[in-house]
Biopython code that builds the backbone (N, CA, C, O; Angstrom):
import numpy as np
from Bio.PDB.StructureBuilder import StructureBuilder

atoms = [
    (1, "UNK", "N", (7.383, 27.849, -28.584)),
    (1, "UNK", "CA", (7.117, 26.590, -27.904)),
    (1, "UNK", "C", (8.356, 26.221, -27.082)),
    (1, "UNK", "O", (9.495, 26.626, -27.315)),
    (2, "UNK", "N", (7.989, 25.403, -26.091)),
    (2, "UNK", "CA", (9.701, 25.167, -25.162)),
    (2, "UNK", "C", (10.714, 24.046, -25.734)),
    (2, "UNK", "O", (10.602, 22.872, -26.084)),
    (3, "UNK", "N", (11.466, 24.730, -25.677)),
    (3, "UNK", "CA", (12.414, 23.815, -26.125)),
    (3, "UNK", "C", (12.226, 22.231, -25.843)),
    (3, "UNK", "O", (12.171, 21.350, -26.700)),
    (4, "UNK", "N", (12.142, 22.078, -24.431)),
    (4, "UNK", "CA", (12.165, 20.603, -24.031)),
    (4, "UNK", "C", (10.869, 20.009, -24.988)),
    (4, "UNK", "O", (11.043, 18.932, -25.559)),
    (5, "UNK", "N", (9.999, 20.492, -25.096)),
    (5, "UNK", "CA", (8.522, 20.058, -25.730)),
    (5, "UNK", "C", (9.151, 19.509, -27.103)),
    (5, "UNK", "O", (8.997, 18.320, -27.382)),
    (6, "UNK", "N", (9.755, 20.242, -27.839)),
    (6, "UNK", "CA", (10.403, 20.306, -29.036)),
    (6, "UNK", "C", (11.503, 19.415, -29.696)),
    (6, "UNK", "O", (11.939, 19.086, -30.799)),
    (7, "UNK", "N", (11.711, 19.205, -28.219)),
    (7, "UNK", "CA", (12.977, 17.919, -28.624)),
    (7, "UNK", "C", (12.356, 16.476, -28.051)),
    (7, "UNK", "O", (12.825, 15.442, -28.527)),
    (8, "UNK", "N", (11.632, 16.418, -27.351)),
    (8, "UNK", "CA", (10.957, 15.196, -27.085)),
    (8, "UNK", "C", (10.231, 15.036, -28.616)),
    (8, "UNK", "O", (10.358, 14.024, -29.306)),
    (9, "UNK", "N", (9.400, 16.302, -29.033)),
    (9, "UNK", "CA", (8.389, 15.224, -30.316)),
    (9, "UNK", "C", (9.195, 14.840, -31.012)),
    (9, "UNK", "O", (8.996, 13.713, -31.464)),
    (10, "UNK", "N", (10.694, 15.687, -31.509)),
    (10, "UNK", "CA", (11.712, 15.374, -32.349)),
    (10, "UNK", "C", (12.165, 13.735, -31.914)),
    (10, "UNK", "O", (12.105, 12.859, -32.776)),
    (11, "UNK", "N", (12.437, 13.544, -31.072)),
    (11, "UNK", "CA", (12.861, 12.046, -30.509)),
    (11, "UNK", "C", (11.503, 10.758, -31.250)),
    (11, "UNK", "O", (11.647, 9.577, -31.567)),
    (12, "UNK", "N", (10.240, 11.684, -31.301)),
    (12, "UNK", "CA", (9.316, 10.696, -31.462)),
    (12, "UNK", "C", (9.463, 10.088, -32.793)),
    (12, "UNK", "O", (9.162, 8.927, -33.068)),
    (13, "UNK", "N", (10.090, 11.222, -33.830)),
    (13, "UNK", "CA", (10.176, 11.117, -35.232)),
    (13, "UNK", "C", (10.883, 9.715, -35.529)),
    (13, "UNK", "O", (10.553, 9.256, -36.623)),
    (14, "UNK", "N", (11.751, 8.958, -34.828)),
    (14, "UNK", "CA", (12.054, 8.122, -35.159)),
    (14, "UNK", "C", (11.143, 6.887, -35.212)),
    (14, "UNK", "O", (11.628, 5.995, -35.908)),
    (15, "UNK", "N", (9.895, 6.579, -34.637)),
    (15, "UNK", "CA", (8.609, 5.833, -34.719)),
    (15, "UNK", "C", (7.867, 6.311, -35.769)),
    (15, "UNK", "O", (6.755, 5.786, -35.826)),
    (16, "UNK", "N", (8.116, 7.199, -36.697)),
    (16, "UNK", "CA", (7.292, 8.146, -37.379)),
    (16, "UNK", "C", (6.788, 6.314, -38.363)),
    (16, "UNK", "O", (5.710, 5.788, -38.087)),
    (17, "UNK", "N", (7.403, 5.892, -39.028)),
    (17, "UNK", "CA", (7.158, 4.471, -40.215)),
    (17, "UNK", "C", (7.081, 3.750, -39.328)),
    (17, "UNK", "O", (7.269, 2.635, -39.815)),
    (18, "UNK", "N", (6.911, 3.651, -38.240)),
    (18, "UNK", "CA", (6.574, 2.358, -37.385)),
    (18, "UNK", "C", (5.178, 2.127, -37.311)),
    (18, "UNK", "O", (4.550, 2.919, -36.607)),
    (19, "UNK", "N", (4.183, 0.694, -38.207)),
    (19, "UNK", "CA", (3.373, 0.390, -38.087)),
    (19, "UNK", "C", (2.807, 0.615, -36.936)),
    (19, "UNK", "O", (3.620, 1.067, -36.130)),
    (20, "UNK", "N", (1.334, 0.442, -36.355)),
    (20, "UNK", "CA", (0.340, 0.335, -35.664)),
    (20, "UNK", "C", (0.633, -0.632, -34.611)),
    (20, "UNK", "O", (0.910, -0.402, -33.435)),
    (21, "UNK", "N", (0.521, -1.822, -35.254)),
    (21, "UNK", "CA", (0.292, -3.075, -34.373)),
    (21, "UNK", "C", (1.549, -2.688, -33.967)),
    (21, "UNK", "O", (1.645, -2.262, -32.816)),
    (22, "UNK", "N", (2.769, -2.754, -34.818)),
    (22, "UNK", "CA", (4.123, -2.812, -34.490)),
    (22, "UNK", "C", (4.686, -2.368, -33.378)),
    (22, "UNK", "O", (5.441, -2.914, -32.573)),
    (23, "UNK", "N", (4.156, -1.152, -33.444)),
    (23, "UNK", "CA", (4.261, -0.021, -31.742)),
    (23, "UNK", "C", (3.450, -0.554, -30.539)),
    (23, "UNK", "O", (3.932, -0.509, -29.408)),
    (24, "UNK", "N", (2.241, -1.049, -30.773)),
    (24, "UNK", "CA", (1.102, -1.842, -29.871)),
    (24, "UNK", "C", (1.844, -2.926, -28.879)),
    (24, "UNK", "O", (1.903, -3.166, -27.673)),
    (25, "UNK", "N", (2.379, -3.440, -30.127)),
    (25, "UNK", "CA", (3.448, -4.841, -29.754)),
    (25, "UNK", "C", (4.466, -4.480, -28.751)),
    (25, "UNK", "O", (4.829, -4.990, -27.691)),
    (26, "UNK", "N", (4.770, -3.554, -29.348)),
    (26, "UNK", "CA", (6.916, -3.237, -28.400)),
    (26, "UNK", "C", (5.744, -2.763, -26.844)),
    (26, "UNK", "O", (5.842, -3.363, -25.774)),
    (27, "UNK", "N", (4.936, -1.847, -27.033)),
    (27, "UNK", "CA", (4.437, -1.380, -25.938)),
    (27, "UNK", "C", (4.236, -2.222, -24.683)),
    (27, "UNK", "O", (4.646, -2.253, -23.522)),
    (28, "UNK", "N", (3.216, -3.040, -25.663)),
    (28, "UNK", "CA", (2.537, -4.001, -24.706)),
    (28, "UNK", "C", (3.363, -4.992, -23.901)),
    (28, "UNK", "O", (3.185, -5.309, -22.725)),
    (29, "UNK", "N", (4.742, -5.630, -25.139)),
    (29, "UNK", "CA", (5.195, -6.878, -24.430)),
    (29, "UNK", "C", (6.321, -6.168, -24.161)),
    (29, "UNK", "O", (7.209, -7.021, -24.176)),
    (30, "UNK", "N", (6.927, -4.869, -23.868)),
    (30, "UNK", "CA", (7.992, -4.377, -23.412)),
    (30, "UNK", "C", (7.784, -3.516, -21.769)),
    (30, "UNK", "O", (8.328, -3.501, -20.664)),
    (31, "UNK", "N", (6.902, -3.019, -22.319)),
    (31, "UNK", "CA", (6.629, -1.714, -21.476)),
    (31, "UNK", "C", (6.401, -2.426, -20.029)),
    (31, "UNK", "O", (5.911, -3.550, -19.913)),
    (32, "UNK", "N", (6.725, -1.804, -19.202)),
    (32, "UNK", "CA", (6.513, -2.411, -17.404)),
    (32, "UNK", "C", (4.965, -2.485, -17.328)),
    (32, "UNK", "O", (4.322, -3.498, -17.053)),
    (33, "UNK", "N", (4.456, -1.236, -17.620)),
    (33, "UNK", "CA", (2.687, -1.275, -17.232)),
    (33, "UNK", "C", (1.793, -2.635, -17.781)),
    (33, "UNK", "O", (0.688, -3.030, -17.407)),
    (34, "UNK", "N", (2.814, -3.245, -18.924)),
    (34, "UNK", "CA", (2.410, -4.342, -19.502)),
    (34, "UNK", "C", (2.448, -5.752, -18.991)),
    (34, "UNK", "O", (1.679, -6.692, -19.192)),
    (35, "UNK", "N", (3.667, -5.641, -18.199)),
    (35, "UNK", "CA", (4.373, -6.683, -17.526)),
    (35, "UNK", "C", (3.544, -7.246, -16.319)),
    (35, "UNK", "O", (3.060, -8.343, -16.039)),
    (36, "UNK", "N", (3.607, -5.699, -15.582)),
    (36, "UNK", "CA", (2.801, -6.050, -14.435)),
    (36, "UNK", "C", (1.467, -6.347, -14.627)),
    (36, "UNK", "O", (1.086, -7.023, -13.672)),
    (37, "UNK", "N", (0.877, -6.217, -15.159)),
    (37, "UNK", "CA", (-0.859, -6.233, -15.591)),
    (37, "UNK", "C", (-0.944, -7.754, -15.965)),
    (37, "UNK", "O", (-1.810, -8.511, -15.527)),
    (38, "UNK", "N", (-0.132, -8.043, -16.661)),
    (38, "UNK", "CA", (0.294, -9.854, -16.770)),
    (38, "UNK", "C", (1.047, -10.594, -16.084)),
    (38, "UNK", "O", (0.970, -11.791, -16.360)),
    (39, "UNK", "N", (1.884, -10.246, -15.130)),
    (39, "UNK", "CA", (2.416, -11.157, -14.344)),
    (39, "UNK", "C", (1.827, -10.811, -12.710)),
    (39, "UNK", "O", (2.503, -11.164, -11.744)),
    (40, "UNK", "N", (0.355, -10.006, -12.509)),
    (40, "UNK", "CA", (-0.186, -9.817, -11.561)),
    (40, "UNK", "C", (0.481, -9.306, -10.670)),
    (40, "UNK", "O", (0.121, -9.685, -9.555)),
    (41, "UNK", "N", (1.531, -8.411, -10.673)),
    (41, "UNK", "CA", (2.556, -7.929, -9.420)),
    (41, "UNK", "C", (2.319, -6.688, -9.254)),
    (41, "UNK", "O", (3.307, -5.979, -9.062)),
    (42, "UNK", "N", (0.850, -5.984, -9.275)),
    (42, "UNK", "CA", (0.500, -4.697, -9.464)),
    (42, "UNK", "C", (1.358, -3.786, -8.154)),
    (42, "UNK", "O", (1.900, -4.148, -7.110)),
    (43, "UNK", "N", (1.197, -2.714, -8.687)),
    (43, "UNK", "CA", (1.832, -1.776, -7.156)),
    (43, "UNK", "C", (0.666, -1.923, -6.254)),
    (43, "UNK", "O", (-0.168, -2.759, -6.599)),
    (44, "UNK", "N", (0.411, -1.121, -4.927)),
    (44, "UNK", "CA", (-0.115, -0.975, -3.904)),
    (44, "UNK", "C", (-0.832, 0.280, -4.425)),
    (44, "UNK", "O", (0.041, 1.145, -4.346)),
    (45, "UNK", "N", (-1.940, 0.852, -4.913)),
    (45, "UNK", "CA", (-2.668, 1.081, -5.484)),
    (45, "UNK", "C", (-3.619, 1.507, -4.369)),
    (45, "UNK", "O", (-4.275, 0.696, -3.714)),
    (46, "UNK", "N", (-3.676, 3.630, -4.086)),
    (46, "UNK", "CA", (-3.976, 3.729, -2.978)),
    (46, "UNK", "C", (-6.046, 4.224, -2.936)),
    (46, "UNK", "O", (-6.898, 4.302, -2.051)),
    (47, "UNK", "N", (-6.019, 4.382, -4.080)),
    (47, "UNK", "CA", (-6.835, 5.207, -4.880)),
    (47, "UNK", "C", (-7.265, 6.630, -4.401)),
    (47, "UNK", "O", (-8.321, 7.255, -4.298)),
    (48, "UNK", "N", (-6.609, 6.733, -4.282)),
    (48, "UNK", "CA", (-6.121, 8.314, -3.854)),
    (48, "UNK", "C", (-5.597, 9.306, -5.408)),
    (48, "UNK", "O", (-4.564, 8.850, -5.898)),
    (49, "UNK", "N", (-6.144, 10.453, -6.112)),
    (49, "UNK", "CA", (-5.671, 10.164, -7.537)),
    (49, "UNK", "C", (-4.571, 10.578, -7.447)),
    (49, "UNK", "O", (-3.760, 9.810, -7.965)),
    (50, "UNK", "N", (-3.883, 11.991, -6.760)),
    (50, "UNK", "CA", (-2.245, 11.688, -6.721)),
    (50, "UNK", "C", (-0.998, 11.028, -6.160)),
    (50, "UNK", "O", (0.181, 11.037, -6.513)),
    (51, "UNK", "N", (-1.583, 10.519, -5.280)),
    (51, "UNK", "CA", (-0.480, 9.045, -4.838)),
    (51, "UNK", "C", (-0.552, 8.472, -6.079)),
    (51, "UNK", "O", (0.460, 8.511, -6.778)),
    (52, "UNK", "N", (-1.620, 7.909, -6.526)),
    (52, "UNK", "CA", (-1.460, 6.915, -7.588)),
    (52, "UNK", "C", (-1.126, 7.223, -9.368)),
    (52, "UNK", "O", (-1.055, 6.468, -10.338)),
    (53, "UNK", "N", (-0.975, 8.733, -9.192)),
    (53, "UNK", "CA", (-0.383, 9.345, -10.414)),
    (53, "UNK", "C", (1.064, 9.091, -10.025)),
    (53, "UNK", "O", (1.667, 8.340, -10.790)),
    (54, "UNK", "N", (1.741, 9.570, -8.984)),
    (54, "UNK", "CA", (2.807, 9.527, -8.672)),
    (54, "UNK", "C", (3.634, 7.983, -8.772)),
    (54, "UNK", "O", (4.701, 7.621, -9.268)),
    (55, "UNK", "N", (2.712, 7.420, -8.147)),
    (55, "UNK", "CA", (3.124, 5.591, -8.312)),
    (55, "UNK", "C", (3.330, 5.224, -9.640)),
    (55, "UNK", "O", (4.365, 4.655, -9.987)),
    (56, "UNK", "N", (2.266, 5.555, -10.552)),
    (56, "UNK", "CA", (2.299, 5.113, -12.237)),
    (56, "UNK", "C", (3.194, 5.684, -12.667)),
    (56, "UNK", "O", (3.678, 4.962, -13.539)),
    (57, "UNK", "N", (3.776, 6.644, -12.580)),
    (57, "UNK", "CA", (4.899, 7.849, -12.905)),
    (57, "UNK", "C", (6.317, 7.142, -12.505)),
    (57, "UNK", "O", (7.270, 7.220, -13.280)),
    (58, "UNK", "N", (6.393, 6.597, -11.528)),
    (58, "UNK", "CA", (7.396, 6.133, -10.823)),
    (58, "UNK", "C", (7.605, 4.489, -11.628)),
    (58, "UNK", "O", (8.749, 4.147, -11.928)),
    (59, "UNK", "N", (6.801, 3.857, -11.831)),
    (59, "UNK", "CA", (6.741, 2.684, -12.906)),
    (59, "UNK", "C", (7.384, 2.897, -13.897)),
    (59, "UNK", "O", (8.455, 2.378, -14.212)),
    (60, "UNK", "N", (6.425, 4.128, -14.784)),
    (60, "UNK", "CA", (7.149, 4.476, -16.198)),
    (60, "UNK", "C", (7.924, 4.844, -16.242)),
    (60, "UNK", "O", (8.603, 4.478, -17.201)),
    (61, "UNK", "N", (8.544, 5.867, -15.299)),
    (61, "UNK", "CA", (10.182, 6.292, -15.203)),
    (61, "UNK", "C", (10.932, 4.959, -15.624)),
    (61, "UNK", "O", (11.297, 4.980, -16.800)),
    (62, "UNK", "N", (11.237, 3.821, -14.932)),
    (62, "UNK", "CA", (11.601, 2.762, -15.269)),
    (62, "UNK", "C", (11.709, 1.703, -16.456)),
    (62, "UNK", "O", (12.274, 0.616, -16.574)),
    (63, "UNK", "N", (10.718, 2.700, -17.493)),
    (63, "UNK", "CA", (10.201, 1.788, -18.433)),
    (63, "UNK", "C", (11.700, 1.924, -19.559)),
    (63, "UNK", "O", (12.380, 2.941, -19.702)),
    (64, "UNK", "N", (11.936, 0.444, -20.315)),
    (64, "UNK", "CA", (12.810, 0.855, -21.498)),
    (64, "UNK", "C", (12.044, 1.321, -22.549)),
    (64, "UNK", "O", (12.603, 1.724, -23.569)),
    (65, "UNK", "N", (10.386, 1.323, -22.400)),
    (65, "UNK", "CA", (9.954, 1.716, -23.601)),
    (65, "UNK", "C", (8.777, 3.398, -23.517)),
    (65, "UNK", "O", (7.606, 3.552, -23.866)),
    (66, "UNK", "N", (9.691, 4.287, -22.957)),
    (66, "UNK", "CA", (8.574, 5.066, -22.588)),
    (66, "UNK", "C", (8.656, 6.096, -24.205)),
    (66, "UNK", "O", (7.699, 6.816, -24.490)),
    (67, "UNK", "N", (9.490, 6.046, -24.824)),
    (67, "UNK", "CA", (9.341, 7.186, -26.460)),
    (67, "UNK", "C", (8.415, 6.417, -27.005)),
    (67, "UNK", "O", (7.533, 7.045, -27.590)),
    (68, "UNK", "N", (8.284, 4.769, -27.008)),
    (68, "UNK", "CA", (7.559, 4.293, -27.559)),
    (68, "UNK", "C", (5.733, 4.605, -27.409)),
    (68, "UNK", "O", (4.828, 5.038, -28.123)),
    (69, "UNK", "N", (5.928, 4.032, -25.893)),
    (69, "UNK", "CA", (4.940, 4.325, -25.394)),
    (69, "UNK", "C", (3.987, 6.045, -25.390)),
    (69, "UNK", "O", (2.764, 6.023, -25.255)),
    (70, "UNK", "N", (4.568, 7.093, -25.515)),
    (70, "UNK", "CA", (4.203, 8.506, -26.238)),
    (70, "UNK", "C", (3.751, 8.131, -27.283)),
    (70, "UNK", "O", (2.543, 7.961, -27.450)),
    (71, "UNK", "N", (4.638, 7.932, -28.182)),
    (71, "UNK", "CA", (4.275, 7.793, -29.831)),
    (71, "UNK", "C", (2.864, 6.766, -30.011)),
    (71, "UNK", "O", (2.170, 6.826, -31.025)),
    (72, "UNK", "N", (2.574, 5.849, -28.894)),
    (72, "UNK", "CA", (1.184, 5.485, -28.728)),
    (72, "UNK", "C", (0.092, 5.821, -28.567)),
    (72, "UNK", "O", (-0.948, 5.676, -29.209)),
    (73, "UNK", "N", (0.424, 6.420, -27.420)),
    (73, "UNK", "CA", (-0.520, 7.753, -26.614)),
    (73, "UNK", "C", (-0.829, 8.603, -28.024)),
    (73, "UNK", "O", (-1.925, 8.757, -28.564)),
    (74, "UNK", "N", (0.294, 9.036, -28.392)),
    (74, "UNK", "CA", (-0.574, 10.070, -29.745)),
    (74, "UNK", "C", (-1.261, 9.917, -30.433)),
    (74, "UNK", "O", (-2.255, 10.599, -30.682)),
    (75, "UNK", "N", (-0.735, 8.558, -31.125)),
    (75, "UNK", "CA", (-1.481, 7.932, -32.037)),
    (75, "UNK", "C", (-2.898, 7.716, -31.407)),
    (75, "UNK", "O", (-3.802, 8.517, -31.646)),
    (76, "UNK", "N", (-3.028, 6.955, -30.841)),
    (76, "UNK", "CA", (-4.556, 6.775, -30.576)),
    (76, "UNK", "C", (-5.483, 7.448, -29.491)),
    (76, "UNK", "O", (-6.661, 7.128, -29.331)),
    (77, "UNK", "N", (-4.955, 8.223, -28.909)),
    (77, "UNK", "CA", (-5.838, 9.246, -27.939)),
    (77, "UNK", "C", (-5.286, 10.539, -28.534)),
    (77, "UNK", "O", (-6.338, 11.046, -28.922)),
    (78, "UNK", "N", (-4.319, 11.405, -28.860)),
    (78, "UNK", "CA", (-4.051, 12.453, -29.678)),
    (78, "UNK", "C", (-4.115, 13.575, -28.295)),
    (78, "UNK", "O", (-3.430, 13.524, -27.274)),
    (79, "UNK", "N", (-5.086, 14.486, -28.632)),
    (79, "UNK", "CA", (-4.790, 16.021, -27.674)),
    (79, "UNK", "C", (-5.892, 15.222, -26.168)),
    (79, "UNK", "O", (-5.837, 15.723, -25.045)),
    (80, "UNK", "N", (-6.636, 14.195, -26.425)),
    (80, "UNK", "CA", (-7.492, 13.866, -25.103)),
    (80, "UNK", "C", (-6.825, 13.094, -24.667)),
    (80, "UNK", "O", (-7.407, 12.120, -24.190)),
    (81, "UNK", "N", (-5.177, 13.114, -24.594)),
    (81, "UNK", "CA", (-4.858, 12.477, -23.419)),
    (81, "UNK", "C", (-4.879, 12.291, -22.197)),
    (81, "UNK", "O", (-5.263, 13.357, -21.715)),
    (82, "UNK", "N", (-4.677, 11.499, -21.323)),
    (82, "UNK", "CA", (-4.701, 11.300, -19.894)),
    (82, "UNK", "C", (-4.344, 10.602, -18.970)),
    (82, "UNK", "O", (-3.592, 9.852, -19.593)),
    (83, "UNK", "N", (-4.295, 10.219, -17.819)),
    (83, "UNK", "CA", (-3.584, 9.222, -16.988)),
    (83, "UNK", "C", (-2.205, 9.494, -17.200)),
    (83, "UNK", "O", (-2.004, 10.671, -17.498)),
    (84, "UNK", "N", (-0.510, 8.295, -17.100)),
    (84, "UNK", "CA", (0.673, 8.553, -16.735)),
    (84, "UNK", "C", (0.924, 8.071, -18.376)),
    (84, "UNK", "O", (0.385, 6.980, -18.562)),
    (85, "UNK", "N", (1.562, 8.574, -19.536)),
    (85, "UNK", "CA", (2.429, 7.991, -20.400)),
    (85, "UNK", "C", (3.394, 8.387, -20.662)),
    (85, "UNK", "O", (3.393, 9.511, -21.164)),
    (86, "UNK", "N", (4.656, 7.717, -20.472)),
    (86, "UNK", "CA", (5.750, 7.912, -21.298)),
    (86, "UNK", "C", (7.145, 8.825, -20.158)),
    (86, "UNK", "O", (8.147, 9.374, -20.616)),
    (87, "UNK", "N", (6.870, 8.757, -19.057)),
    (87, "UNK", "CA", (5.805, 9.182, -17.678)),
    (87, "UNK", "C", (5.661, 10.503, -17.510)),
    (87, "UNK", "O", (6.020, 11.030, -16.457)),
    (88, "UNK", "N", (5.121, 11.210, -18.519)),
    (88, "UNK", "CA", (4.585, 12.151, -18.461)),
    (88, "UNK", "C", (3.063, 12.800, -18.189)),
    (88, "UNK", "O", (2.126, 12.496, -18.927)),
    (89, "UNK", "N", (2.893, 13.778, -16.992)),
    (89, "UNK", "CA", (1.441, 14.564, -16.864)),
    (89, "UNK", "C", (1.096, 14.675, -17.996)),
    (89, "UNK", "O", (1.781, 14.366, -18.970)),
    (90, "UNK", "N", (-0.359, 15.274, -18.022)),
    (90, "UNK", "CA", (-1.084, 15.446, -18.735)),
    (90, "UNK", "C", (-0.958, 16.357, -19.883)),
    (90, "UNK", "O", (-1.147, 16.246, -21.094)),
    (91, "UNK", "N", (-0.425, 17.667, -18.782)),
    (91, "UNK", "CA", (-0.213, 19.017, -19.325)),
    (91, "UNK", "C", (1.121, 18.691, -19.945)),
    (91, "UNK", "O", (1.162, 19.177, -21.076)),
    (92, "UNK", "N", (1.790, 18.303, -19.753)),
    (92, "UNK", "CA", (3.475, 18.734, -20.557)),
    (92, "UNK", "C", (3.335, 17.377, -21.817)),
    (92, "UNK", "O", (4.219, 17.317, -22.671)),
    (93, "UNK", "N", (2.462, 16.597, -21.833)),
    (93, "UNK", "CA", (1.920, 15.344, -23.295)),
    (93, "UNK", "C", (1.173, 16.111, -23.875)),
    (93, "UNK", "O", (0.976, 15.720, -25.025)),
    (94, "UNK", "N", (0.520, 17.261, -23.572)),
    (94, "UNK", "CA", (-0.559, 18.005, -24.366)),
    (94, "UNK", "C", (0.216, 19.012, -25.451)),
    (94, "UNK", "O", (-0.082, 19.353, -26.595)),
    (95, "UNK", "N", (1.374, 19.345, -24.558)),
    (95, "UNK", "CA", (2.011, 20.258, -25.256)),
    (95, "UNK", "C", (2.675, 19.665, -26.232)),
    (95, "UNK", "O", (2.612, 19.827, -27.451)),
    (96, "UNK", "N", (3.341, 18.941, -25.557)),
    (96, "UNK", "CA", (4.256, 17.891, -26.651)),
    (96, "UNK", "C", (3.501, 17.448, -27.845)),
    (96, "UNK", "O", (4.062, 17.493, -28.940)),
    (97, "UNK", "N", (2.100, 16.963, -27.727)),
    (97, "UNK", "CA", (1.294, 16.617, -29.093)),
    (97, "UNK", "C", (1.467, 17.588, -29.464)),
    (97, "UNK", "O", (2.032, 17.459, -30.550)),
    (98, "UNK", "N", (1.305, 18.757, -29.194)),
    (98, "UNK", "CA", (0.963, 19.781, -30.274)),
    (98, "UNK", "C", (2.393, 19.940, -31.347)),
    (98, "UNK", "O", (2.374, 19.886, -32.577)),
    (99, "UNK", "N", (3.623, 20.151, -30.433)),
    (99, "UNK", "CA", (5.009, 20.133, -31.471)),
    (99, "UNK", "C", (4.779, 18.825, -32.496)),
    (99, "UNK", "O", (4.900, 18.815, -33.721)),
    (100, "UNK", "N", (4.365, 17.600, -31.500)),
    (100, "UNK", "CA", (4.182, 16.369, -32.519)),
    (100, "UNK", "C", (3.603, 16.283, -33.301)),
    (100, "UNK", "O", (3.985, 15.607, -34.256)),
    (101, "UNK", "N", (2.277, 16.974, -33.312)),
    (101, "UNK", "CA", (1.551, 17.220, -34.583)),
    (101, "UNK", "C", (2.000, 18.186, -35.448)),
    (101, "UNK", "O", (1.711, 17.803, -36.582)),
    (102, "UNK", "N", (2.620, 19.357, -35.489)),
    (102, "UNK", "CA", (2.778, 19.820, -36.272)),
    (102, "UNK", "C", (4.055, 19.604, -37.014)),
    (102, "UNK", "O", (4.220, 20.244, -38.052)),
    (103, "UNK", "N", (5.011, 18.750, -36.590)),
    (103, "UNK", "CA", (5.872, 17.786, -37.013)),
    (103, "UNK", "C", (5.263, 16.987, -37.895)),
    (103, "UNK", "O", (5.830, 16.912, -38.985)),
    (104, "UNK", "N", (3.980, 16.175, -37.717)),
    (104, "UNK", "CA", (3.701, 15.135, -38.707)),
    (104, "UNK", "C", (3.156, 16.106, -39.203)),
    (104, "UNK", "O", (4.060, 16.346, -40.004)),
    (105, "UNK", "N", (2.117, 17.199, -39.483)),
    (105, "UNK", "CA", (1.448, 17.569, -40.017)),
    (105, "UNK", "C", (2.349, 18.497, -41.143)),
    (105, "UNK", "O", (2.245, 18.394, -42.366)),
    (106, "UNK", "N", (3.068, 19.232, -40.564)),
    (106, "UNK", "CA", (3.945, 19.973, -41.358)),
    (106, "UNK", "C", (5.055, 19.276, -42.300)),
    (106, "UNK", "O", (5.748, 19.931, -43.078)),
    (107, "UNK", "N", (5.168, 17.597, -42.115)),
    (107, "UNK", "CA", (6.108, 17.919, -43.410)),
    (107, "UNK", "C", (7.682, 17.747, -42.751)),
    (107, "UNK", "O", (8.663, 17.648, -43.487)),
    (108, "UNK", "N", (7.767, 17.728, -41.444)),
    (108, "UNK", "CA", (8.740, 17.750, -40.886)),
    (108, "UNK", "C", (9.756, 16.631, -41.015)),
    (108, "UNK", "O", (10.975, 16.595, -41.182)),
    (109, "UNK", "N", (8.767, 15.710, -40.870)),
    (109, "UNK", "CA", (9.146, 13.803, -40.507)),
    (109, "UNK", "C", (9.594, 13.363, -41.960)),
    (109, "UNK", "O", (9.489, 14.438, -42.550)),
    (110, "UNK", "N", (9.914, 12.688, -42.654)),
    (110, "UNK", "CA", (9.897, 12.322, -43.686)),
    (110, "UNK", "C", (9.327, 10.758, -43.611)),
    (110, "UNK", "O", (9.729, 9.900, -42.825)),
    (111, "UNK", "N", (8.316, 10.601, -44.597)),
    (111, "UNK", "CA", (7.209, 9.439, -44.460)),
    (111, "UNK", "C", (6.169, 9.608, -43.168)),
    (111, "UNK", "O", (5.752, 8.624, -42.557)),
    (112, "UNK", "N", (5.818, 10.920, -42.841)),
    (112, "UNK", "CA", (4.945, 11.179, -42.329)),
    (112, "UNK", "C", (3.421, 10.558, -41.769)),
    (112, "UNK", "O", (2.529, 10.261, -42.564)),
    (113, "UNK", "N", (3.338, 10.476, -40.923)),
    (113, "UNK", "CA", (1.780, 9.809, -41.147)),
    (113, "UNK", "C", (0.953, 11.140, -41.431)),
    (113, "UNK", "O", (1.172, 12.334, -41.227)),
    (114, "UNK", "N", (-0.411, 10.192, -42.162)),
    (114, "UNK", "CA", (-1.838, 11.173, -42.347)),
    (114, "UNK", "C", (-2.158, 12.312, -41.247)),
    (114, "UNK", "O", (-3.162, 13.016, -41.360)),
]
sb = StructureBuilder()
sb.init_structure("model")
sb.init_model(0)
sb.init_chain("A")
sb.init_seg("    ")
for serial, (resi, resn, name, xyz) in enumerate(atoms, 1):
    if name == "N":
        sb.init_residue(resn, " ", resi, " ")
    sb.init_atom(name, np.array(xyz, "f"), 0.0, 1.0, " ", f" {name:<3s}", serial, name[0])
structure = sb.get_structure()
């Protein structure tokens, strides 16, 4: 597996005991995608799908909460991820679940989730 894949899920391990809501929370009232969606200051939104991958990408780059925001993405969408998180494509979050899962799954994490 690639290294980089490997050290990102490792980074995730530190959310590993971080409640549900708890992560929901930091996401929502931290994260930029959150901000803007509530303070109505959306980008220019071309609907074009890679301009506007690139735009969301360019948001989350910015974000202070983008490990968080992954460790979300996993949790509740898992290998059917999609759209910009954490600001990562599709393909390189797919991979990354997989190190991430077998991190939680294996025993890796200590206090593991299910």
């Amino acid at each position: 597996m690639n290294e980089h894949y490997e050290r990102v899920a490792a980074e995730l391990d530190e959310f590993a005991e971080l409640a549900d809501e708890e992560l929901a929370h930091t996401v929502r009232n931290t994260g930029l995608c959150g901000w803007l969606s509530t303070s109505g200051e959306y980008p220019e939104w071309t609907g074009e799908f890679r301009a506007d991958r690139e735009l969301a990408a360019r948001v989350c780059a910015a974000c202070p909460v983008q490990r968080e925001c992954l460790e979300w993405e996993f949790r509740t969408r898992g290998h059917a991820t999609s759209g910009v998180w954490g600001p990562l494509p599709e393909d390189a979050r797919r991979a990354i679940y997989k190190c991430w899962e077998e991190r939680r799954d294996g025993g890796t994490v200590a206090g593991e989730r299910p």
